[in-house]
N, CA and C atoms as a LAMMPS dump frame, in Angstrom:
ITEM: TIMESTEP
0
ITEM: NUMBER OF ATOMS
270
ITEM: BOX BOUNDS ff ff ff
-5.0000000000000000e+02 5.0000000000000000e+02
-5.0000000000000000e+02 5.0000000000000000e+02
-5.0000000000000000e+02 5.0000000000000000e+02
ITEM: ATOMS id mol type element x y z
1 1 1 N -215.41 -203.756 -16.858
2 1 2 C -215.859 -204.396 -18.075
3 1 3 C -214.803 -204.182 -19.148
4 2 1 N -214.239 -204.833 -19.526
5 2 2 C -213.535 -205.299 -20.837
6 2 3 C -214.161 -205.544 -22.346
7 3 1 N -214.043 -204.801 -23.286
8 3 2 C -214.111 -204.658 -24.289
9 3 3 C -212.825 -205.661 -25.12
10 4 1 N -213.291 -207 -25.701
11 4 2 C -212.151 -207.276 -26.981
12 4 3 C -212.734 -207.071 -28.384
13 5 1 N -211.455 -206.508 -28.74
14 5 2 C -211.532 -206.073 -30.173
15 5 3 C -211.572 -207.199 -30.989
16 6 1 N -212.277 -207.478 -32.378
17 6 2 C -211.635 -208.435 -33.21
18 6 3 C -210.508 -208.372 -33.746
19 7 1 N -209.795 -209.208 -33.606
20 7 2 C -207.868 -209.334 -34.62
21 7 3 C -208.628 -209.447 -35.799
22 8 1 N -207.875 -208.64 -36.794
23 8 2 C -207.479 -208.489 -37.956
24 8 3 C -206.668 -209.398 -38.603
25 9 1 N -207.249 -209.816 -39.46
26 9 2 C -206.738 -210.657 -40.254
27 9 3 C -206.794 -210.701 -41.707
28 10 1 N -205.46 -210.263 -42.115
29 10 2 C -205.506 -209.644 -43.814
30 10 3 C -205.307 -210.781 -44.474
31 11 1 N -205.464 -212.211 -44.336
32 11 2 C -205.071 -212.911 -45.439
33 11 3 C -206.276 -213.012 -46.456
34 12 1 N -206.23 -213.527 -47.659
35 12 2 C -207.219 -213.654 -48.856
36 12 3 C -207.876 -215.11 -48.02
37 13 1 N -209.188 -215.16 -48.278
38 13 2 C -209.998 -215.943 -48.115
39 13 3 C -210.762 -216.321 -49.432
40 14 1 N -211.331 -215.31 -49.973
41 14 2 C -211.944 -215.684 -51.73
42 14 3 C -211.661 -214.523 -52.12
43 15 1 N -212.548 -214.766 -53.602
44 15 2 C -212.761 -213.548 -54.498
45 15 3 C -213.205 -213.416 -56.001
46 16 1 N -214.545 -212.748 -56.212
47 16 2 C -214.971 -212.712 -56.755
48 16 3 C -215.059 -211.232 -58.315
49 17 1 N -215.514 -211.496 -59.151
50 17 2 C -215.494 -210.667 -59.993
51 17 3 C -216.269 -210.021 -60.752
52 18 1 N -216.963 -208.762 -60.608
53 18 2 C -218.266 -208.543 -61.496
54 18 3 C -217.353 -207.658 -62.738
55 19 1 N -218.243 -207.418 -63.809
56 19 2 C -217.508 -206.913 -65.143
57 19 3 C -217.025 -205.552 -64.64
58 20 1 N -216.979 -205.133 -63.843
59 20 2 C -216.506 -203.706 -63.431
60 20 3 C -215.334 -203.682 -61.918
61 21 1 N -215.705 -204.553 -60.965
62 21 2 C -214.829 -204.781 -60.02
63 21 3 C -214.497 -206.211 -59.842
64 22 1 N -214.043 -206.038 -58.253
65 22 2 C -212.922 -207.405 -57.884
66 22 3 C -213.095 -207.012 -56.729
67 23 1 N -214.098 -208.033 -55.589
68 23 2 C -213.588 -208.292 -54.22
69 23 3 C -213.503 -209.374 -53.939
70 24 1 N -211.752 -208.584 -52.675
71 24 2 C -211.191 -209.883 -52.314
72 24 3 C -212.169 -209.779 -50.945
73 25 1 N -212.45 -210.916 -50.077
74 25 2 C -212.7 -211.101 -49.115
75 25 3 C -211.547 -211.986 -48.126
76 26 1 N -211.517 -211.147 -46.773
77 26 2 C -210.328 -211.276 -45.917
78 26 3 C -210.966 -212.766 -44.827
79 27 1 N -209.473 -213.157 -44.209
80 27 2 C -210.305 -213.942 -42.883
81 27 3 C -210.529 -214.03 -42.332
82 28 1 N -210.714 -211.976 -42.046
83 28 2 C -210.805 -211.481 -40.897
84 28 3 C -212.752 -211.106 -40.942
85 29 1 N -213.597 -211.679 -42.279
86 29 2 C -214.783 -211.321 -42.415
87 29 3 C -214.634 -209.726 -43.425
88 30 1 N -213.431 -208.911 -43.463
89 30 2 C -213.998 -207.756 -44.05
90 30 3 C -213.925 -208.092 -46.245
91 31 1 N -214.377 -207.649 -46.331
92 31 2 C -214.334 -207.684 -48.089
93 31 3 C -213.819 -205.466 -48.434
94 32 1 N -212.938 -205.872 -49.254
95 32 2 C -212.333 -205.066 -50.062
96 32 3 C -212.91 -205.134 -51.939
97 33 1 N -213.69 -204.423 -52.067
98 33 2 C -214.104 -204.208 -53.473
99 33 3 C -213.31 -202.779 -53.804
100 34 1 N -212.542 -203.02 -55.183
101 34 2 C -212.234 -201.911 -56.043
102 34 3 C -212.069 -202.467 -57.278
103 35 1 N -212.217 -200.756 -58.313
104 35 2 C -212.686 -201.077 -59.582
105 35 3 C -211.997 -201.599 -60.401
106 36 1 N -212.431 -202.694 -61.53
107 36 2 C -210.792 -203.257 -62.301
108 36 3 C -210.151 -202.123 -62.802
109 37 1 N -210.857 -201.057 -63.077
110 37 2 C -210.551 -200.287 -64.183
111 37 3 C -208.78 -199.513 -63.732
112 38 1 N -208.664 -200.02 -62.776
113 38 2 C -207.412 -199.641 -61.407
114 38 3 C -206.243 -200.522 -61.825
115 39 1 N -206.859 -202.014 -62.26
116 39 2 C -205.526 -202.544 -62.782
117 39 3 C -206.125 -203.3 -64.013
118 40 1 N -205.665 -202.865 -64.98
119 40 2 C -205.405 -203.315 -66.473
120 40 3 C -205.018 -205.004 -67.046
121 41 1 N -204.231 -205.568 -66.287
122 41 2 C -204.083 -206.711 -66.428
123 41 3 C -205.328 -207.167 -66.114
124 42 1 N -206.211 -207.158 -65.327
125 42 2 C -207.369 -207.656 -65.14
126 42 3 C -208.301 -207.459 -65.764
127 43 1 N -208.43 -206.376 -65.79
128 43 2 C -209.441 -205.552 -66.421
129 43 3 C -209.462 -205.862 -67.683
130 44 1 N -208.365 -206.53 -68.52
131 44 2 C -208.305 -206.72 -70.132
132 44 3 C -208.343 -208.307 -70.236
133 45 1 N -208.251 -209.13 -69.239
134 45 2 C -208.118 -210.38 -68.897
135 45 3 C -209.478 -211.042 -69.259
136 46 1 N -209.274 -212.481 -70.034
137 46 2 C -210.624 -213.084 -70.059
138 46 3 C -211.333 -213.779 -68.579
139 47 1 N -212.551 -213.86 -68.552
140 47 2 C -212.859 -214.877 -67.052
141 47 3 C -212.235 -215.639 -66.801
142 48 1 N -211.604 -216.378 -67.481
143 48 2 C -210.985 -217.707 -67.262
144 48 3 C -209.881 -217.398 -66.438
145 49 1 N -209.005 -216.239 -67.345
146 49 2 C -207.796 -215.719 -66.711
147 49 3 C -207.955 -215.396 -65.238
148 50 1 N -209.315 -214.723 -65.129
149 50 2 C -209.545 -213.997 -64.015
150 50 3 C -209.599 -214.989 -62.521
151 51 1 N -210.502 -215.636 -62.936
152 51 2 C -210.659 -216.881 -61.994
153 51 3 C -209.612 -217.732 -61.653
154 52 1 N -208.872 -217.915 -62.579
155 52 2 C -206.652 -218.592 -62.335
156 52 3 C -206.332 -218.006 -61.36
157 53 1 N -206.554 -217.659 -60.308
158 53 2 C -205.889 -217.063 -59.132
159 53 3 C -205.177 -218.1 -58.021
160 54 1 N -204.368 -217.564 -57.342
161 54 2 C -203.484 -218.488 -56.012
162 54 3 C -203.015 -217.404 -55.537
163 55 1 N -203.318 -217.999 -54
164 55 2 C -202.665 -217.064 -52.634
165 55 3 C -200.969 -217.528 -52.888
166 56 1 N -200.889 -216.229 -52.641
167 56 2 C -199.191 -215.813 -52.317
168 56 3 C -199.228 -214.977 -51.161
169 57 1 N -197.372 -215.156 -50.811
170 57 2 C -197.343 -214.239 -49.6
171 57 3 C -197.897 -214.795 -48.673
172 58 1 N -197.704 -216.337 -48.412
173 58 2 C -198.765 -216.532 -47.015
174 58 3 C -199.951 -216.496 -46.735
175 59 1 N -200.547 -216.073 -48.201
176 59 2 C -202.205 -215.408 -48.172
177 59 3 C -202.722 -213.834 -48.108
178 60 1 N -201.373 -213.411 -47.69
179 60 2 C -201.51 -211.85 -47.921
180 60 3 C -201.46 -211.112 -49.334
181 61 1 N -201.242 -212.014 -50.436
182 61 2 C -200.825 -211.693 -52.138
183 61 3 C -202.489 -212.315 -52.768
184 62 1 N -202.405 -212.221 -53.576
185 62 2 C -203.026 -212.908 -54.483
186 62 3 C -201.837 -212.585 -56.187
187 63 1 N -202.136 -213.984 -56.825
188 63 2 C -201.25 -214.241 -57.659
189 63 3 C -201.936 -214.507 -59.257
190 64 1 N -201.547 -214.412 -60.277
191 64 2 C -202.397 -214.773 -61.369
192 64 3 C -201.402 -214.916 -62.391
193 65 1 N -201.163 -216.164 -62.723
194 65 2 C -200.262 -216.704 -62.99
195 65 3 C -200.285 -216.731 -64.99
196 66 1 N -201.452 -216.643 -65.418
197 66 2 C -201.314 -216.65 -66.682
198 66 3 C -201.093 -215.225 -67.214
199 67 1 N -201.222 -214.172 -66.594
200 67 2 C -201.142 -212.639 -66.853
201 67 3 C -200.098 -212.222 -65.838
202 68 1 N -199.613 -212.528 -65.297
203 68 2 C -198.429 -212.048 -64.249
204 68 3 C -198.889 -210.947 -63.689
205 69 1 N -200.079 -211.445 -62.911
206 69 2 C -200.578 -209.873 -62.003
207 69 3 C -200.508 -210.475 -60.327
208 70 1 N -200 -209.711 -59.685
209 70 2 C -199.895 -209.855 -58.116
210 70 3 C -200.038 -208.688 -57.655
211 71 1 N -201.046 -208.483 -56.426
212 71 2 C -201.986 -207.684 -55.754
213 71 3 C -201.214 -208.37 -54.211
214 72 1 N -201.073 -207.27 -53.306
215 72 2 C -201.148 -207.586 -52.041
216 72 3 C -202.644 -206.703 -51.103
217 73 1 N -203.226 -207.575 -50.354
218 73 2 C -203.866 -207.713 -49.207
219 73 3 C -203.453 -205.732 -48.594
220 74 1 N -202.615 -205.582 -48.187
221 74 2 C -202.183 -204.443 -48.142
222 74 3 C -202.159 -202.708 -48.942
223 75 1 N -201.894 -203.291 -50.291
224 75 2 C -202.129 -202.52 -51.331
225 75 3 C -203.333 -202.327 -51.225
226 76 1 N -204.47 -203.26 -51.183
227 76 2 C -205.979 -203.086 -51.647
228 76 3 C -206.786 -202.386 -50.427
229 77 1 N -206.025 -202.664 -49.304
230 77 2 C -206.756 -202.08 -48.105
231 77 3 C -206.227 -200.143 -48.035
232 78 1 N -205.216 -199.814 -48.577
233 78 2 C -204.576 -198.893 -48.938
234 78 3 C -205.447 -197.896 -49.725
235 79 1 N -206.371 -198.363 -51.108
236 79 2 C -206.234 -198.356 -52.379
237 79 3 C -205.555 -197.649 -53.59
238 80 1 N -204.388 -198.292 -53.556
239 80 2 C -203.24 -198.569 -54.219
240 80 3 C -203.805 -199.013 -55.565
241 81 1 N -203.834 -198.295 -57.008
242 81 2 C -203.867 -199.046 -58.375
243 81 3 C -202.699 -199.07 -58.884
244 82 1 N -203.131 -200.074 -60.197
245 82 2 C -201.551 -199.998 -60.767
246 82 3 C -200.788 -199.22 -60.9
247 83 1 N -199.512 -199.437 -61.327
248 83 2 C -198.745 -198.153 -61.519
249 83 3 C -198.941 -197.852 -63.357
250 84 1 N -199.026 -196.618 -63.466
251 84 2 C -199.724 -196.039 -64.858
252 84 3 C -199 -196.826 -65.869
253 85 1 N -197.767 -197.14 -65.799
254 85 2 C -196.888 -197.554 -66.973
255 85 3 C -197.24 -199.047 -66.874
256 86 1 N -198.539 -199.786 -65.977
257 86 2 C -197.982 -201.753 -66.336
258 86 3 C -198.494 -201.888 -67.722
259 87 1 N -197.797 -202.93 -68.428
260 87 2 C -198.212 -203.111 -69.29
261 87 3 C -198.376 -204.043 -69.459
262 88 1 N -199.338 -204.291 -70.522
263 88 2 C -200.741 -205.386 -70.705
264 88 3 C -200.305 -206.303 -71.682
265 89 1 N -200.046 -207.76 -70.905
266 89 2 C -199.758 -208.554 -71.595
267 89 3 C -200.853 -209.943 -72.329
268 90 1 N -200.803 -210.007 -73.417
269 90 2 C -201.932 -211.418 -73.356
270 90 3 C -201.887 -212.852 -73.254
């Protein structure tokens, strides 16, 4: 008897935002929730901003183009926050 595993698959599929976190959901079915409070550009960002998102990286990034914030698929499965010094642009 043979056992197959499911493949993994890290690309962004969606993602949603409550006033405290951000999960991305993969297309592999798993969802990654962590807190904004981790990255600042977001976290200080209006909804509107928040919701401006586009896959980068093939789908492994996520991109946010009016705040210049990019997150990889990798980082978040990690959990990796910003680095202490980003600074917050409006």
């Amino acid at each position: 008897m043979s056992i197959l595993a499911p493949e993994s698959d890290e690309r962004v599929k969606d993602l949603q935002f409550t006033e405290e976190t951000m999960s991305v959901d993969l297309m592999d079915g798993r969802t990654i929730t962590v807190p904004l409070a981790w990255y600042p550009r977001l976290l200080h960002a209006g909804i509107d901003q928040r919701n401006h998102w586009e896959k980068s990286g093939g789908g492994y990034g996520i991109h946010w183009p009016e705040i210049d914030e990019d997150l990889s698929t990798e980082g978040l499965l990690r959990g990796i926050p910003a680095a202490k010094s980003q600074k917050i642009t409006s």
